[in-house]
MDAnalysis code that builds the backbone (N, CA, C; Angstrom):
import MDAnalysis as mda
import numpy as np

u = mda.Universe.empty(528, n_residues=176, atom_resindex=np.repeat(np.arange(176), 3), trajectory=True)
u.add_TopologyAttr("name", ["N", "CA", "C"] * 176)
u.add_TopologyAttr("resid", np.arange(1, 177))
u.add_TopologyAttr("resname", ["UNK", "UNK", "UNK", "UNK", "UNK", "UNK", "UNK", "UNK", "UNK", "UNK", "UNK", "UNK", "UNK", "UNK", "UNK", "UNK", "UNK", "UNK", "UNK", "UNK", "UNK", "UNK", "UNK", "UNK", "UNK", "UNK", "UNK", "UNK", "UNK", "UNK", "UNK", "UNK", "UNK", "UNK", "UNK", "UNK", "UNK", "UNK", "UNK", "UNK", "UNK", "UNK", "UNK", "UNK", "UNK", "UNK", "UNK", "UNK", "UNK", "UNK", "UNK", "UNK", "UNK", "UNK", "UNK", "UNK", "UNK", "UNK", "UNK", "UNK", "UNK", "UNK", "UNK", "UNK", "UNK", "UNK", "UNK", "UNK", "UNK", "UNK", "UNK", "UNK", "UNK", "UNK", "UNK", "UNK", "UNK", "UNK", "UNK", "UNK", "UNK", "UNK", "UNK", "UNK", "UNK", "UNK", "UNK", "UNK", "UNK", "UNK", "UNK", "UNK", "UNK", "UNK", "UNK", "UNK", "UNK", "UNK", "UNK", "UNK", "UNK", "UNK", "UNK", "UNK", "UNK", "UNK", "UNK", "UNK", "UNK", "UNK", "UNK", "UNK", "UNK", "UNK", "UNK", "UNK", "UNK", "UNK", "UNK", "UNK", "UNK", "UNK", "UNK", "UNK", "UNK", "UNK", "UNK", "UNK", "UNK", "UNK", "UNK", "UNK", "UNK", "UNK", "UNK", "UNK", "UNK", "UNK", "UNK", "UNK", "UNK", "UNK", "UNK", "UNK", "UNK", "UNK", "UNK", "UNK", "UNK", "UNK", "UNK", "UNK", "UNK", "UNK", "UNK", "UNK", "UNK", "UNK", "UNK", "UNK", "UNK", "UNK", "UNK", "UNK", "UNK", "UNK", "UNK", "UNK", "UNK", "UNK", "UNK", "UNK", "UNK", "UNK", "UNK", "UNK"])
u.atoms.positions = np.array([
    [-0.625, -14.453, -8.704],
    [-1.132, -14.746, -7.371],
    [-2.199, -13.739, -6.973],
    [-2.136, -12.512, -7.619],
    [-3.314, -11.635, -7.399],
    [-4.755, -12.089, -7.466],
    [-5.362, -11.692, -6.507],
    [-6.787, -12.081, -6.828],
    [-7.117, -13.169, -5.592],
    [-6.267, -14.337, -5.221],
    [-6.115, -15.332, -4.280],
    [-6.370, -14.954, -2.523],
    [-7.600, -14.656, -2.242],
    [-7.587, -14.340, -1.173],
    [-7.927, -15.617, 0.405],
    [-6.794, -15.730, 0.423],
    [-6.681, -16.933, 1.502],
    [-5.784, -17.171, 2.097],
    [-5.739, -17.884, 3.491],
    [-4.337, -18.008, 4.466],
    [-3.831, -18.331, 3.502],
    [-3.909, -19.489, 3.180],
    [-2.669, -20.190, 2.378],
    [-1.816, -19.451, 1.017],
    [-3.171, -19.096, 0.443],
    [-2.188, -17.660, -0.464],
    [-1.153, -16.794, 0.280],
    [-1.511, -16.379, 1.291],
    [-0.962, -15.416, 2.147],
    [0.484, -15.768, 2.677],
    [0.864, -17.295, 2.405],
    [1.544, -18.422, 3.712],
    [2.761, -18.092, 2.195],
    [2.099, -18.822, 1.187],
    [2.819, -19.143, -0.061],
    [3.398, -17.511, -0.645],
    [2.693, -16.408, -0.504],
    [3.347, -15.234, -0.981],
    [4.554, -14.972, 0.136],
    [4.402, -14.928, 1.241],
    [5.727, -14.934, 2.175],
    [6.527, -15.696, 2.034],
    [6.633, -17.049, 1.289],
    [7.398, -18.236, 1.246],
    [8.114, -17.746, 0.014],
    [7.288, -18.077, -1.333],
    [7.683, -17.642, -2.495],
    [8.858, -16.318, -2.678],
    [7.902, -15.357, -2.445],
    [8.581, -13.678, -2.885],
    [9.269, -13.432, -1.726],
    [9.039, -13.655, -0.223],
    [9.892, -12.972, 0.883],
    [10.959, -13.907, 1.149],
    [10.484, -15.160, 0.508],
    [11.406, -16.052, 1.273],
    [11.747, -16.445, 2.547],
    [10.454, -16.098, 3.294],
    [10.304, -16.485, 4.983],
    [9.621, -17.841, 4.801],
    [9.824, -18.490, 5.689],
    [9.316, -19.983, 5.753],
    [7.857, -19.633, 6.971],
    [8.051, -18.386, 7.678],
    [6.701, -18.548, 8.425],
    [6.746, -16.632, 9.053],
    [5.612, -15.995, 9.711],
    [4.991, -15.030, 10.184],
    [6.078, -15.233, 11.458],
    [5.884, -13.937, 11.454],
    [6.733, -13.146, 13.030],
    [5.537, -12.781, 13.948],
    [5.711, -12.960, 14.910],
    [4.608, -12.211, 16.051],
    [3.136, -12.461, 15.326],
    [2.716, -11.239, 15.657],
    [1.422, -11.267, 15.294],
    [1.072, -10.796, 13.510],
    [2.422, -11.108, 12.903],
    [1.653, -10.730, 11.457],
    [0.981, -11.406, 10.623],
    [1.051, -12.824, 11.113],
    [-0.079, -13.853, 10.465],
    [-1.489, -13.256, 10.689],
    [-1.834, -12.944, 12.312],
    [-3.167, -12.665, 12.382],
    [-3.515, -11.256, 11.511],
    [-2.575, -10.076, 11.509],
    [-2.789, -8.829, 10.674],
    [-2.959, -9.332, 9.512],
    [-2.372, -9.920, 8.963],
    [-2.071, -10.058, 6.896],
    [-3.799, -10.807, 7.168],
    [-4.052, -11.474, 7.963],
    [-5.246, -12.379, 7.839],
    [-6.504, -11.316, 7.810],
    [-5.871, -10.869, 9.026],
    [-7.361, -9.741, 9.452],
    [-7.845, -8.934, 8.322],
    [-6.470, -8.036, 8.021],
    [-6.334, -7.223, 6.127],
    [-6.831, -7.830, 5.421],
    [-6.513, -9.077, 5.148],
    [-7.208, -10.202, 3.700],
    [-8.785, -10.061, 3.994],
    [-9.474, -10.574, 5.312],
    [-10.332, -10.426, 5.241],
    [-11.277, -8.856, 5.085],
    [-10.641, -7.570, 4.777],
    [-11.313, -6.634, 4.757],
    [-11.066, -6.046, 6.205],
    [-10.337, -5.897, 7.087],
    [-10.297, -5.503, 8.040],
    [-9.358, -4.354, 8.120],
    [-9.335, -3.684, 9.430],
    [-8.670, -2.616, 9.264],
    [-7.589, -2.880, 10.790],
    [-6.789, -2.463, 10.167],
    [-5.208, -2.220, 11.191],
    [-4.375, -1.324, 11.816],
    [-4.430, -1.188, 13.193],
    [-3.204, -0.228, 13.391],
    [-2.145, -0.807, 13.558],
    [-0.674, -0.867, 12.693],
    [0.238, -1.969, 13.258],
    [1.075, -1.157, 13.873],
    [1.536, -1.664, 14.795],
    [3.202, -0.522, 15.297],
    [3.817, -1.380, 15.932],
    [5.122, -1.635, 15.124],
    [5.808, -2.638, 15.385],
    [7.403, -1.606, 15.039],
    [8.629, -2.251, 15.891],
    [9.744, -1.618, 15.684],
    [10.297, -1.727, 14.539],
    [11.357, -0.852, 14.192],
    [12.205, -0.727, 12.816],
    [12.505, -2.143, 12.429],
    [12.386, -2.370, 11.261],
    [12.855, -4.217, 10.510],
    [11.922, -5.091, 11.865],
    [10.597, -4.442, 12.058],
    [10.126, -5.661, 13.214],
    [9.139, -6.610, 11.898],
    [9.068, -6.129, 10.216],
    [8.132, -6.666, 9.369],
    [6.264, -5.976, 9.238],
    [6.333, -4.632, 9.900],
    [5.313, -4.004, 9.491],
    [4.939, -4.124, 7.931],
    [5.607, -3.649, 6.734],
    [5.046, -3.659, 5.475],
    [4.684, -4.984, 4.670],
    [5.113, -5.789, 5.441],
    [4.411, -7.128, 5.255],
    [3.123, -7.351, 5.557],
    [2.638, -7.086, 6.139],
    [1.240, -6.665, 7.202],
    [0.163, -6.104, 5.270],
    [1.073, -4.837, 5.312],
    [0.209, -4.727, 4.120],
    [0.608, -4.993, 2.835],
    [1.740, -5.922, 2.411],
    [1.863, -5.940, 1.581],
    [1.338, -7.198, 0.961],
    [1.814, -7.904, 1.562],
    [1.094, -9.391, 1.501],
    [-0.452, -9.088, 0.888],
    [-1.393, -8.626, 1.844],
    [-2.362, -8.483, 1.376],
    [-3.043, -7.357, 0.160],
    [-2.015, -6.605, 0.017],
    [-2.224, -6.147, -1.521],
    [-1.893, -7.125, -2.459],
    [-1.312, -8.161, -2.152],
    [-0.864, -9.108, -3.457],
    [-1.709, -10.003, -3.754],
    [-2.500, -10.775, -2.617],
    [-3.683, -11.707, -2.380],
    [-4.930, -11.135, -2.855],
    [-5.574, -9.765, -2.452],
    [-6.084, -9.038, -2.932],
    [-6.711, -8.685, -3.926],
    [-7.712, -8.597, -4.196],
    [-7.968, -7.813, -5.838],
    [-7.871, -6.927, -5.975],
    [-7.083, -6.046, -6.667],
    [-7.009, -4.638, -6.984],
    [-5.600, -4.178, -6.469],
    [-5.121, -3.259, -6.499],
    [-3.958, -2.441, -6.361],
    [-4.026, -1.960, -4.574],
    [-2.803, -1.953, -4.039],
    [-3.027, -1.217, -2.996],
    [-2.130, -0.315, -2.772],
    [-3.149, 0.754, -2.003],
    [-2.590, 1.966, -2.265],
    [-1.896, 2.373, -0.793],
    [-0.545, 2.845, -1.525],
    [0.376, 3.342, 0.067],
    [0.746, 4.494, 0.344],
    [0.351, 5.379, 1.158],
    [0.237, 7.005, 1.623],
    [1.799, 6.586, 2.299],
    [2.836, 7.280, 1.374],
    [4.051, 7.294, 2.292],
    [4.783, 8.657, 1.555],
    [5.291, 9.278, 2.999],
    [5.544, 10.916, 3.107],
    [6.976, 10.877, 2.285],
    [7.862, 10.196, 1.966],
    [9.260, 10.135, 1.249],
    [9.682, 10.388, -0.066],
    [9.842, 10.797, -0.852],
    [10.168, 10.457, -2.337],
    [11.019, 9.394, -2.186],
    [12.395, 9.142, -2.186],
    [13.592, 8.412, -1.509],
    [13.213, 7.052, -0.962],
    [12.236, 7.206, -0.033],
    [11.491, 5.600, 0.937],
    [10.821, 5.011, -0.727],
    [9.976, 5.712, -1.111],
    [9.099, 5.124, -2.020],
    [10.091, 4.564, -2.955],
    [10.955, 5.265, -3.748],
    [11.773, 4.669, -4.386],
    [12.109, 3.509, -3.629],
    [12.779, 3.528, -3.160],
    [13.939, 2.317, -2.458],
    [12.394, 1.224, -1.881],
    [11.229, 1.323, -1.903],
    [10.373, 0.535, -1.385],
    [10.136, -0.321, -2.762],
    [9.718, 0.881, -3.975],
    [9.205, 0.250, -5.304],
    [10.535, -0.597, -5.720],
    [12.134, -0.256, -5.563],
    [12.966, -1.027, -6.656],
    [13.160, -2.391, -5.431],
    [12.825, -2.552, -4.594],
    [12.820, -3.805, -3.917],
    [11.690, -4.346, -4.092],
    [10.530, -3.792, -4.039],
    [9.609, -4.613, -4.578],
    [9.620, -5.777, -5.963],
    [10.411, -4.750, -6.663],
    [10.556, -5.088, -8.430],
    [11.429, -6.214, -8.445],
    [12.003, -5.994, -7.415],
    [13.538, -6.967, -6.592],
    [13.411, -8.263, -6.676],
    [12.191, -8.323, -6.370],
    [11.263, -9.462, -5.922],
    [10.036, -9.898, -6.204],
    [10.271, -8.967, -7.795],
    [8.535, -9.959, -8.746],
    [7.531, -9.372, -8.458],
    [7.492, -8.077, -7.571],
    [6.458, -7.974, -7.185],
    [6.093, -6.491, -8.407],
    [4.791, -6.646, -8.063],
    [4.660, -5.316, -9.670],
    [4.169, -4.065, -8.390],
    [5.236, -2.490, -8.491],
    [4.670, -1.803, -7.926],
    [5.133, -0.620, -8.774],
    [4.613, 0.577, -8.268],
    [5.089, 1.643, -9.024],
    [4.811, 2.719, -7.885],
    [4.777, 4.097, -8.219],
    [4.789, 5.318, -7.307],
    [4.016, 6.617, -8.356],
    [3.874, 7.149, -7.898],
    [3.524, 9.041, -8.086],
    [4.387, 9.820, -6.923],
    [4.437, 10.512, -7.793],
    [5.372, 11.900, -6.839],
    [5.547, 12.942, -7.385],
    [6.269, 13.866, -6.706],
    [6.690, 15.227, -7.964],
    [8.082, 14.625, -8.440],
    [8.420, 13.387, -8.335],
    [9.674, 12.992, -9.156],
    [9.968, 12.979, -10.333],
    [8.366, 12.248, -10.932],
    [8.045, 11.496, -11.811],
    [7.765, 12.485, -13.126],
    [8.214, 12.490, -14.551],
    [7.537, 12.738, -15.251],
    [6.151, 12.580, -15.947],
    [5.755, 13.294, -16.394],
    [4.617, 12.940, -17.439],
    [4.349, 12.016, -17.974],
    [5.238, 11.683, -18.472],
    [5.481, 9.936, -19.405],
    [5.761, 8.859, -17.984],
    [6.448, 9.156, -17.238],
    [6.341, 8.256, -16.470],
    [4.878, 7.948, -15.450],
    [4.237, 8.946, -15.369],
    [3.164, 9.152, -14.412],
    [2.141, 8.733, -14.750],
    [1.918, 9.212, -16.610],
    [0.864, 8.368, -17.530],
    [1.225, 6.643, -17.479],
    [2.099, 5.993, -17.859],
    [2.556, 4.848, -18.149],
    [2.254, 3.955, -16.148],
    [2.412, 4.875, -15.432],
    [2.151, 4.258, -14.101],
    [0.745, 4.162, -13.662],
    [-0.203, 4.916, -14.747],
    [-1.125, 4.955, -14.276],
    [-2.282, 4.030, -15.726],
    [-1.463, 3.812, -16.435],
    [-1.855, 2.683, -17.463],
    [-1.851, 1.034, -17.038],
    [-0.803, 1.037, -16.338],
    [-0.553, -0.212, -15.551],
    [-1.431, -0.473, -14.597],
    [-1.754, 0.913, -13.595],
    [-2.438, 0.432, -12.477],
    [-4.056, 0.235, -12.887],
    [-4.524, 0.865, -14.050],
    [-5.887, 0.155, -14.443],
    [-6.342, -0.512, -14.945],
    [-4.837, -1.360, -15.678],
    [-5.041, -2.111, -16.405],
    [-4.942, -3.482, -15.519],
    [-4.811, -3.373, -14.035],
    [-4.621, -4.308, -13.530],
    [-2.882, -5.108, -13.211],
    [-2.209, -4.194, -13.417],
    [-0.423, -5.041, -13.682],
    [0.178, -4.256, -12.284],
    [-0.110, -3.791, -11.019],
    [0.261, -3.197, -10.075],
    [-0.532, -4.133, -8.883],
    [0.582, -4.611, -8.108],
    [-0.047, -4.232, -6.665],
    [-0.184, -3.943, -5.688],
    [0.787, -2.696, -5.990],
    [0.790, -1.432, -4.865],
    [1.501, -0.462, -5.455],
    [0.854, 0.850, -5.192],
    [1.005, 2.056, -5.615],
    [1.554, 3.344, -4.425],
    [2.320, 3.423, -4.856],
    [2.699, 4.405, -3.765],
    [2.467, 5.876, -3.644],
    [1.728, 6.466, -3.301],
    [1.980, 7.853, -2.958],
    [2.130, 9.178, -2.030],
    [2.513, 9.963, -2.348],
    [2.750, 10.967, -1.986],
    [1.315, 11.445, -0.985],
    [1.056, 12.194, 0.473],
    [-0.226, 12.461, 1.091],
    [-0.338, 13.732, 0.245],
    [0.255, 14.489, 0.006],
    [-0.125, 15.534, -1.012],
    [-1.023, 15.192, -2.308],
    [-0.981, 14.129, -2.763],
    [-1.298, 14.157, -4.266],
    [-2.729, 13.520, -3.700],
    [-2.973, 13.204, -2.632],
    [-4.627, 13.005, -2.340],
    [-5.317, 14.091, -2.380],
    [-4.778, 15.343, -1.936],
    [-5.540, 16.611, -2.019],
    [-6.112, 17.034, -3.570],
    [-5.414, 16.176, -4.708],
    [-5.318, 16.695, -5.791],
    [-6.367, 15.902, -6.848],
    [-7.509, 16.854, -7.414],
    [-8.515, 16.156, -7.678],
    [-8.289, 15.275, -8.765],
    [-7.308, 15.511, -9.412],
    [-7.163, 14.281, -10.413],
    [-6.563, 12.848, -10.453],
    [-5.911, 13.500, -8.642],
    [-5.446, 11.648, -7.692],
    [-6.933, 11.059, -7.560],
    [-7.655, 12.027, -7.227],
    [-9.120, 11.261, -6.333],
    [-9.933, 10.695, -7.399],
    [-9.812, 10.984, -8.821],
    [-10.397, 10.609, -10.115],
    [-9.904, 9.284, -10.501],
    [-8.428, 9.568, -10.353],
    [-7.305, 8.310, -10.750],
    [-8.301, 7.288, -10.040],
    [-7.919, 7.320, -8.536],
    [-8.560, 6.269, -7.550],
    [-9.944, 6.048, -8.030],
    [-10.886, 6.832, -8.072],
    [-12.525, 6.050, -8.457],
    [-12.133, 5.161, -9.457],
    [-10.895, 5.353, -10.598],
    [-11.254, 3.845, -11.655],
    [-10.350, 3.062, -11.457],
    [-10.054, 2.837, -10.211],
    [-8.863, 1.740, -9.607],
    [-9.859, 0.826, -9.224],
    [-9.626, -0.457, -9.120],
    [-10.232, -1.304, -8.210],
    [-9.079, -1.581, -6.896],
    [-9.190, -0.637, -5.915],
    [-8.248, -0.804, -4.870],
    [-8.358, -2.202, -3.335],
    [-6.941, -2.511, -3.408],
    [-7.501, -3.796, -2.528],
    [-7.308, -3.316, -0.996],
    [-6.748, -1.841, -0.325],
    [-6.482, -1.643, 0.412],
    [-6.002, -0.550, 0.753],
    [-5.644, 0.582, 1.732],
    [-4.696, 1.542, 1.735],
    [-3.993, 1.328, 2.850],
    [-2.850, 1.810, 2.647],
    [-1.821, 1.630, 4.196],
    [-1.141, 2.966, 4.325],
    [-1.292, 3.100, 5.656],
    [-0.848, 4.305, 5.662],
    [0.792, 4.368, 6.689],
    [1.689, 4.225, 5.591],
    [3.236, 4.146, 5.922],
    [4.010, 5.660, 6.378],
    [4.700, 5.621, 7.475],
    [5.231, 6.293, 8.368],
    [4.434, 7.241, 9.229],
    [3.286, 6.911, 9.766],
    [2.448, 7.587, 10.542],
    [3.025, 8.118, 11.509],
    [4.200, 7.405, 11.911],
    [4.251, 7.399, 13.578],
    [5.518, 9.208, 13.634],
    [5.572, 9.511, 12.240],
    [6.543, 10.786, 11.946],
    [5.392, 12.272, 11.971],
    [4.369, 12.556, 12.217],
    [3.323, 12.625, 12.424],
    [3.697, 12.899, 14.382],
    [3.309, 12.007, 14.713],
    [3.306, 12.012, 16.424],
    [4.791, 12.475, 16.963],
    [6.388, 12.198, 16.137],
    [7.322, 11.964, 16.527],
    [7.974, 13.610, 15.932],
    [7.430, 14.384, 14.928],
    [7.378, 15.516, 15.046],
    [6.305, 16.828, 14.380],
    [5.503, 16.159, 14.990],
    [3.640, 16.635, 15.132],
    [3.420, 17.169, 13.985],
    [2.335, 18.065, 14.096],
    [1.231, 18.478, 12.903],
    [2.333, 18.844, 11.624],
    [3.218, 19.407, 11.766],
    [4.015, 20.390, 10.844],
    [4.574, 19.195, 9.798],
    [4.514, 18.377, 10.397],
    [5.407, 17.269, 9.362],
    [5.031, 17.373, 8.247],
    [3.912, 16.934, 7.736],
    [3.531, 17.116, 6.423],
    [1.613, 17.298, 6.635],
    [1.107, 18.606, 7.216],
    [-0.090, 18.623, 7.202],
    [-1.032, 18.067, 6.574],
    [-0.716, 16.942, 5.348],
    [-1.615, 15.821, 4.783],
    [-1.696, 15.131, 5.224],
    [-0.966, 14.776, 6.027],
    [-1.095, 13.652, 7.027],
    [-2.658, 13.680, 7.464],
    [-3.232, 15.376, 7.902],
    [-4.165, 15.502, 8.822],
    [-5.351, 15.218, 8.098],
    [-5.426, 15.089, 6.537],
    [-6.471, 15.039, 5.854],
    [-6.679, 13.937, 4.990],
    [-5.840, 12.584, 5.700],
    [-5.765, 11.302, 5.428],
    [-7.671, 10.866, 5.514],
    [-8.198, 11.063, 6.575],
    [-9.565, 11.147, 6.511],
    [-10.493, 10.864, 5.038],
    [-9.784, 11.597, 3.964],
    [-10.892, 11.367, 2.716],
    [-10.761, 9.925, 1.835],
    [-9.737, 9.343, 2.763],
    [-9.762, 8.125, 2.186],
    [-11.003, 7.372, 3.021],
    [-11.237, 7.602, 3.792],
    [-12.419, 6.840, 4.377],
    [-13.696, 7.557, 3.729],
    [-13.900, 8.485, 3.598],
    [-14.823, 9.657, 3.556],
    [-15.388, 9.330, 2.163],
    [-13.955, 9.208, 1.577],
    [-14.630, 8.873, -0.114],
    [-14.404, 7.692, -0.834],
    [-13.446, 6.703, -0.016],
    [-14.034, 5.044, -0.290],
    [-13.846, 4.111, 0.842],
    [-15.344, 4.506, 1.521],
    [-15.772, 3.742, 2.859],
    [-15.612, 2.140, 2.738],
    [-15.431, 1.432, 1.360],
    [-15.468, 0.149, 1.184],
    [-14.335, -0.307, 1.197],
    [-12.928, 0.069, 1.209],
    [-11.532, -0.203, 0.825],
    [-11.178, 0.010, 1.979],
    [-10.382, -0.999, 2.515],
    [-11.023, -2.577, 1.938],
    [-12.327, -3.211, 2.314],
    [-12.867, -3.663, 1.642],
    [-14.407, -4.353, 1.393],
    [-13.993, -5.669, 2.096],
    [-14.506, -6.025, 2.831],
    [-14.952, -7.765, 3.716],
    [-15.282, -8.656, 2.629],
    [-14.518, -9.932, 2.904],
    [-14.632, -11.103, 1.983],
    [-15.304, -11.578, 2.868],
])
């Protein structure tokens, strides 16, 4: 289904893999807005269906999308439900071995990922920012922001330098 960028792709990946028969609130218009290259602030309550917002449209998407989330633990439990459900994702972290980190990052250029999870630390790290130039990325989302505001700067000061994702790929996501 990768590659398919259209409502109806969008309708059929929630049907198919989530097994929802239709959009909650306003996440038809987000997953739409995202598909088309747009950008989102979502804030919606706990189980209100935020990662649908971006997940959907990493799958429709061309390219991998990439998810800034502060957890080791979340990411796990995000990637083995993903896998749950057909969907191809993987992670970076300081969890991960060598062999595992190479092999995650064989997949994601080879096109077999579509969504990558990481760590805001490993953006600081010039051989994440290398990784990313030979990604074709369909998006970034930036998961648990609101921990950040809920116990400020100290949380994880990468948070504050989320910025170089714009800075250094102004096109992601690129407008269809």
């Amino acid at each position: 289904m990768t590659g398919v960028s259209t409502p109806a792709a969008a309708l059929d990946v929630l049907r198919l893999t989530f097994g929802y028969d239709a959009f909650r609130g306003d996440q038809e218009q987000i997953v739409d807005h995202v598909i088309d290259g747009g950008d989102a602030l979502v804030l919606m309550p706990t189980g209100g269906g935020k990662s649908l917002c971006y997940q959907i449209p990493a799958m429709v998407r061309p390219g991998v999308g990439i998810v800034i989330s502060p957890l080791i633990a979340l990411m796990h439990d995000q990637v083995t439900a993903m896998e749950a459900l057909g969907v191809r994702a993987g992670f970076l972290n300081s969890s991960v071995t060598p062999h595992e980190r190479a092999a995650t990052e064989r997949a994601a250029l080879a096109g077999e990922l579509d969504l990558l999870y990481l760590a805001p630390e490993r953006l600081g790290m010039q051989w994440t920012q290398d990784f990313l130039d030979r990604l074709e990325m369909s998006l970034f989302a930036i998961d648990e922001a609101h921990c950040v505001s809920q116990w400020g700067h100290d949380f994880r000061p990468d948070y504050l330098r989320l910025s170089v994702l714009h800075d250094r790929w102004p096109t992601v996501p690129e407008s269809r």
